[in-house]
C-alpha positions in Angstrom: -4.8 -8.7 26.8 -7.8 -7.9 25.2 -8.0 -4.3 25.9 -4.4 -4.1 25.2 -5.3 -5.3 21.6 -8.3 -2.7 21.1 -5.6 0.1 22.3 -3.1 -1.1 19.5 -6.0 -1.4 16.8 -8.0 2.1 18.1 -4.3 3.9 17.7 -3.1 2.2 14.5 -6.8 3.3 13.7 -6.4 7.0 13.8 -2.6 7.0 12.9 -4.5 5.7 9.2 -6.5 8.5 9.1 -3.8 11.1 9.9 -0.9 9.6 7.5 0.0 12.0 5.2 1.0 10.4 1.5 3.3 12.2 -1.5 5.5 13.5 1.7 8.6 13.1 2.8 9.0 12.8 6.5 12.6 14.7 7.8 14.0 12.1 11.0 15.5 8.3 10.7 14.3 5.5 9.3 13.8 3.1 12.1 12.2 5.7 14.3 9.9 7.6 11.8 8.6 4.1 10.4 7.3 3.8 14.0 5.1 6.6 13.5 3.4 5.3 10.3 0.4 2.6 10.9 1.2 -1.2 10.3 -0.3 -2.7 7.3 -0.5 0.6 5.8 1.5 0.3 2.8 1.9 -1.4 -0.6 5.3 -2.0 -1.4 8.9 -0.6 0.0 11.2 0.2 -2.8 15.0 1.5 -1.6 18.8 1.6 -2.1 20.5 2.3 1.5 23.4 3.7 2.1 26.6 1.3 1.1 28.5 0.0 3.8 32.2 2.2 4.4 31.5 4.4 1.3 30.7 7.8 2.2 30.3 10.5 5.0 27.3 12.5 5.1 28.8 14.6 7.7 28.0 14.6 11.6 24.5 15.9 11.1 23.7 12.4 10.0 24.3 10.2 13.4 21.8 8.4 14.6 21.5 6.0 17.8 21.0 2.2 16.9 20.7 -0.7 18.9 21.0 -0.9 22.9 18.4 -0.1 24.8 15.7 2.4 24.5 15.5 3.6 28.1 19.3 3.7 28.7 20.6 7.4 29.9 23.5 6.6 26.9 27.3 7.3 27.7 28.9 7.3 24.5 32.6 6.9 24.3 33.1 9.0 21.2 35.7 8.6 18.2 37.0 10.9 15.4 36.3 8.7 12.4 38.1 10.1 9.3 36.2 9.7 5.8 36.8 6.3 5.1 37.6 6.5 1.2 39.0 10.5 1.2 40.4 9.8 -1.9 37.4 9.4 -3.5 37.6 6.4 -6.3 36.4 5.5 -9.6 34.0 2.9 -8.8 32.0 1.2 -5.9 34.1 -1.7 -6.2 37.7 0.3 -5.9 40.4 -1.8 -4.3 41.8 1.3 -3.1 39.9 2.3 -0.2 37.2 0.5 1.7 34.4 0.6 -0.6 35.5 3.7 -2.6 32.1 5.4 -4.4 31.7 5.9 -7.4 33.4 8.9 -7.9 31.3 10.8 -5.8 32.0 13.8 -4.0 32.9 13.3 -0.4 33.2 15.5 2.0 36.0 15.6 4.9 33.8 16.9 7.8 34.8 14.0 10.5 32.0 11.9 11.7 31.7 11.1 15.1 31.2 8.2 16.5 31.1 5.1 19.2 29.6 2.6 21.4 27.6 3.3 24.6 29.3 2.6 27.4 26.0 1.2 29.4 24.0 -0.9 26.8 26.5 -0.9 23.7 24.2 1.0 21.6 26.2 3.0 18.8 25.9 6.1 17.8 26.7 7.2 14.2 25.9 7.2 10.9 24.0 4.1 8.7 27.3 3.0 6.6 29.7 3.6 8.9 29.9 1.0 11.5 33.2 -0.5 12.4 31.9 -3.6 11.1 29.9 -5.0 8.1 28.1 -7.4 10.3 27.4 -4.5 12.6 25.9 -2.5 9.4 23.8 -5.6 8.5 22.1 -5.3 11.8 21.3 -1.9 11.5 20.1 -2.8 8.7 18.0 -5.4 9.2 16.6 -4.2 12.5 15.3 -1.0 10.0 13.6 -3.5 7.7 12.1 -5.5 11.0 9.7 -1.7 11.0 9.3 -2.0 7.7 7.9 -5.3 7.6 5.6 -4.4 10.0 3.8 -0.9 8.0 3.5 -3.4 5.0 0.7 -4.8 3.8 1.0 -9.1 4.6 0.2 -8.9 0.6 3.5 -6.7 0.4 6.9 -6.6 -0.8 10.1 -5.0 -0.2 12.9 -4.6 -3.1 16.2 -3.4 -1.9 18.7 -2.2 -4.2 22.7 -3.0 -2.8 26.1 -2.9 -3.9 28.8 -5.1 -2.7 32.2 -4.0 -2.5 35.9 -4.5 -1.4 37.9 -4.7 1.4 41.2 -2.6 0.6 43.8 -0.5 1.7 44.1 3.0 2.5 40.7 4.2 3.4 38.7 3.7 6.6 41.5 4.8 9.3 38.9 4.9 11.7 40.2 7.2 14.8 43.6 6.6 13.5 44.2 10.1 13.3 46.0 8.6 10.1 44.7 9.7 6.7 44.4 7.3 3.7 47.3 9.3 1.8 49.6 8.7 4.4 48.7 4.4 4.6 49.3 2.0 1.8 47.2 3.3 -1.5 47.0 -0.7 -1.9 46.3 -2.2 1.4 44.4 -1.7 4.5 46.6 -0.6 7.3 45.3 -2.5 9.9 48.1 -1.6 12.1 46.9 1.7 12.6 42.9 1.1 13.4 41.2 -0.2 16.6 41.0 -3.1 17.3 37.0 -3.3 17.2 37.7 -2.8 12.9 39.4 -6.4 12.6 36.5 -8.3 13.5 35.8 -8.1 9.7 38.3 -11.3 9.3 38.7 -10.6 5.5 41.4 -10.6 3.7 42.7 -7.8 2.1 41.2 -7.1 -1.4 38.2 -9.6 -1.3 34.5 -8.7 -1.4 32.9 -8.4 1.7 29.6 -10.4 -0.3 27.5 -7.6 1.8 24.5 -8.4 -0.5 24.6 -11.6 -0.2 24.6 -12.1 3.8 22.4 -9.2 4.1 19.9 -11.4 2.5 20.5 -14.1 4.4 19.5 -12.4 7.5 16.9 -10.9 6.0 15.6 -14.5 5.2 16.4 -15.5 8.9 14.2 -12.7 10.3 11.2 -14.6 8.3 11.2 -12.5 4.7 10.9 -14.7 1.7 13.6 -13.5 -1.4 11.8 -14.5 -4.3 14.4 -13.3 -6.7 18.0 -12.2 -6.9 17.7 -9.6 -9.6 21.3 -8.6 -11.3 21.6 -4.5 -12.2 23.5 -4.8 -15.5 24.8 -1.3 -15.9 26.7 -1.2 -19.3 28.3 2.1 -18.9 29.9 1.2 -15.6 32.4 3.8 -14.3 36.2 2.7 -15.8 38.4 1.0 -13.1 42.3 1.4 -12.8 42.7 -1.9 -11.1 44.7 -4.2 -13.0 44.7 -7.6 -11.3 41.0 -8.4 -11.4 38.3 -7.4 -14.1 35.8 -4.5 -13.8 32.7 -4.9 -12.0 29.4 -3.7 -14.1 26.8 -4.8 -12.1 24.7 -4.6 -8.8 21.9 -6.5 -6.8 18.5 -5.9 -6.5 16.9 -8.2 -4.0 12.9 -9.1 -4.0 11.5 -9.8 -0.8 8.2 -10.7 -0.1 6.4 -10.5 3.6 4.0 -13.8 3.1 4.0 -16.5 0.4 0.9 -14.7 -0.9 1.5 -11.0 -2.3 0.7 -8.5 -4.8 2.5 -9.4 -8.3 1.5 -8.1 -11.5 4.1 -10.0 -13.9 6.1 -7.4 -16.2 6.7 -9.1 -20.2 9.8 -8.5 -21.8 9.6 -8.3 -26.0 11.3 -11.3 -27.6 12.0 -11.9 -31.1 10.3 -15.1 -32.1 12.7 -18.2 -33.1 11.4 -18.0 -37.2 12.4 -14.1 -36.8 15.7 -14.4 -35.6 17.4 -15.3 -39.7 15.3 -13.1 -42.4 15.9 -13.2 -45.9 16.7 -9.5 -47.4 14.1 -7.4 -48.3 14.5 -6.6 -51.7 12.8 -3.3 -52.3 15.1 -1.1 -53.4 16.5 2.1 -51.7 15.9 5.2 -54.1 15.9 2.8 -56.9 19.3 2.1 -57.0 20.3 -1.2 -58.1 22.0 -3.5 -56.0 21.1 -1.4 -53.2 18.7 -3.2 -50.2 17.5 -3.3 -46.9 16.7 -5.6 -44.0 13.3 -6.6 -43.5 11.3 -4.6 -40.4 10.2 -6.3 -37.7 6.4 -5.9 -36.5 4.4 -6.7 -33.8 3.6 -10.0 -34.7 7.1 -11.0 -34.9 8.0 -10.5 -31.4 6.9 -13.2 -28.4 6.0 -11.8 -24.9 7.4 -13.8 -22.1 7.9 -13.4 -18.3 10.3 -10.7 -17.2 14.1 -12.4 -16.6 16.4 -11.6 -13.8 18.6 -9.8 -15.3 17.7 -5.9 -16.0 20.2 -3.7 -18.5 20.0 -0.5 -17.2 23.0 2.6 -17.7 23.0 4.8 -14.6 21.9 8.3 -15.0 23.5 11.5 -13.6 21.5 13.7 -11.7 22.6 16.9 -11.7 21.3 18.4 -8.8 22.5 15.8 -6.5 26.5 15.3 -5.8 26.0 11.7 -5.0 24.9 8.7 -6.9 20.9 8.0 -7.2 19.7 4.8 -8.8 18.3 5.5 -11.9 14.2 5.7 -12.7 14.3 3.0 -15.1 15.3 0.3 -11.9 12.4 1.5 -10.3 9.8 1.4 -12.5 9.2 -2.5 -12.9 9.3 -3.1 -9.3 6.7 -0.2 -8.6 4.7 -1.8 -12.0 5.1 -5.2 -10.3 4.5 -4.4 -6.6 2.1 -1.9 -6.5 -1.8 -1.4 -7.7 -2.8 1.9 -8.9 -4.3 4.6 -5.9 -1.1 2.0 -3.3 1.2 3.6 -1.2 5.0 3.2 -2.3 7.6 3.5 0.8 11.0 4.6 0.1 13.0 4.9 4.0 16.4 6.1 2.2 14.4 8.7 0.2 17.7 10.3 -1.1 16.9 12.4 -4.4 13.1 11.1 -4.5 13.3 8.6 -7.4 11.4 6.1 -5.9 8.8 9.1 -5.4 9.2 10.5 -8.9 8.1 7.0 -10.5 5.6 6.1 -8.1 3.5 9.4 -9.1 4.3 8.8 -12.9 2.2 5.7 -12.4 -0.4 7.0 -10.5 0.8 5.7 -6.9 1.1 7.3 -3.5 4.7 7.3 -2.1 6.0 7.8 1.3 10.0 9.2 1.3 12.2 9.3 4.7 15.1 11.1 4.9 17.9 12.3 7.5 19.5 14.8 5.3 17.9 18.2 4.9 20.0 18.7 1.9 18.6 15.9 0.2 14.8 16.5 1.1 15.1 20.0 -0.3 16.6 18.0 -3.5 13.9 15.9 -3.6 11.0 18.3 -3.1 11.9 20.7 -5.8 12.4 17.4 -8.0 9.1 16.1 -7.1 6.6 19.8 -7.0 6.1 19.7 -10.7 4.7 16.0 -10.6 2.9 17.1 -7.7 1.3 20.2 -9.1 0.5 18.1 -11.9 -1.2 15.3 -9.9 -3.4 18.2 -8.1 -4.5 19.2 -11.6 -6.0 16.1 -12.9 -7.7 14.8 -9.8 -9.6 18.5 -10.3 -10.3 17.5 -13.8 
């Protein structure tokens, strides 16, 4: 046992001093965070994919679950896009989960269960079943959990949405058009996609038993954090109100971790009724203005759970990416300057972007060539830039 242990420390020794950091590593998560030493890094900060909301195409699959030494026998299904109508929001009723308003593309993904172990093969999202997703999920946070820091933290950024009709005729050969624009047509999908047991049009509440597993498998949530996003995309449905928000859960991996406390301004109680300044504008009679506000008149307290921020378009990208501004108080809060922040849905880099703005290290995985070409030419200048003041 002992020599078993020295093993495991000698290799997680020299896989330290080979990691690469400001890189993005091309592969899946849950295999590529195998490669990275444990206890190497400061804070994960990430938005996976949504559950039933978009094909990335079959280029994407990957094998989760089962077993690892199984010679796999996959029985295969054509899954068509499961919102090919697009939608106007995350939280359309008209498909499951239709995005928001992203492009998506109507290359079928291919899919199934093995016939030995009952390992699936496909892509992250697009399991037949939410509680299947959560796995997936999960088990990829499991790795993570281990390549923290036990002073680390993990924020994951997730959507919730609906389950509705129309979209997700997995291997029904049936395309949303043709279905209820309304309902799901459960009639026409296997069997395997009932095991849902939600009604149509409810939330699936995704976020919220993804973070009760995630609790189960020992992290501690130390804050539900509620996105606020005032400019939400416009919805058409009329029998419920529009949704403008999202989650953003904080995990930590031991009751002791990292936390530098972010201060929000406040305007003090005394400040909040001022009597009119009565300087005059341009020395026109009658004419005044409101008294400025300085420093002193504003109170700093702890940082509340509840974060304003409109989402951004990024033009390069033809798929939603979390805005900079929802990363930056996590990677303030969760990270020291010189740490190592771990993004395993690297996406368009954003996570990478505002780790180097504060001086930090990041680590990006990423399946999608597409979107690590995205994310490199996004990221060179603040790399160039990085190389020129550590030569300074």
């Amino acid at each position: 046992m002992k020599i078993n242990k020295m093993m495991k420390e000698m290799l997680n020794y020299f896989k330290n001093v080979q990691m690469k950091t400001n890189t993005i590593i091309h592969g899946d998560s849950i295999e590529m965070l195998k490669t990275l030493p444990e206890k190497s890094i400061n804070m994960c900060m990430t938005s996976p994919p949504y559950w039933a909301l978009r094909d990335y195409g079959d280029g994407n699959s990957q094998v989760l679950g089962g077993r690892k030494d199984c010679e796999h026998d996959f029985r295969i299904i054509e899954n068509k896009n499961p919102n090919d109508r697009g939608g106007n929001s995350q939280f359309d009723d008209k498909g499951i989960g239709a995005f928001m308003g992203e492009e998506v593309t109507t290359k079928p993904n291919l899919s199934g269960f093995c016939n030995k172990c009952n390992a699936w093969k496909g892509q992250l999202g697009l399991e037949p079943t939410f509680d299947l997703y959560i796995k997936h999920l999960c088990d990829i946070f499991d790795e993570v959990k281990k390549v923290l820091r036990d002073n680390g933290t993990c924020w994951v950024n997730l959507g919730d949405n609906y389950i509705g009709g129309g979209g997700g005729n997995y291997g029904s050969g049936i395309s949303s058009k043709q279905g209820d624009s309304h309902e799901t047509n459960m009639k026409n999908r296997p069997e395997f996609i009932k095991a849902n047991k939600i009604q149509s049009k409810s939330l699936t509440m995704i976020p919220f038993r993804f973070a009760i597993e995630m609790v189960n498998r020992g992290w501690i949530l130390r804050n539900t954090i509620i996105w606020h996003k005032p400019s939400c995309m416009p919805s058409s449905v009329k029998d419920r109100f529009t949704v403008d928000f999202e989650y953003l859960f904080f995990f930590s991996k031991k009751k002791k971790y990292y936390f530098e406390q972010q201060l929000d301004k406040t305007i003090t109680k005394d400040n909040t009724i001022r009597d009119r300044d009565t300087t005059k504008l341009n020395n026109t009679p009658g004419r005044t203005r409101m008294g400025g506000l300085n420093i002193n008149d504003y109170d700093l307290k702890n940082k509340r759970t509840v974060w304003t921020i409109n989402p951004k378009p990024f033009k390069e990208a033809h798929f939603a990416v979390y805005p900079e501004e929802l990363c930056e108080t996590p990677v303030k809060a969760g990270c020291p300057e010189g740490g190592i922040v771990l993004d395993p849905f690297f996406g368009s880099g954003t996570t990478g972007l505002v780790a180097l703005k504060q001086n930090k290290k990041f680590i990006g995985i990423e399946l999608n060539k597409k979107y690590i070409e995205i994310a490199n030419k996004r990221l060179l200048p603040h790399l160039e830039q990085t190389k020129l003041t550590k030569n300074v």
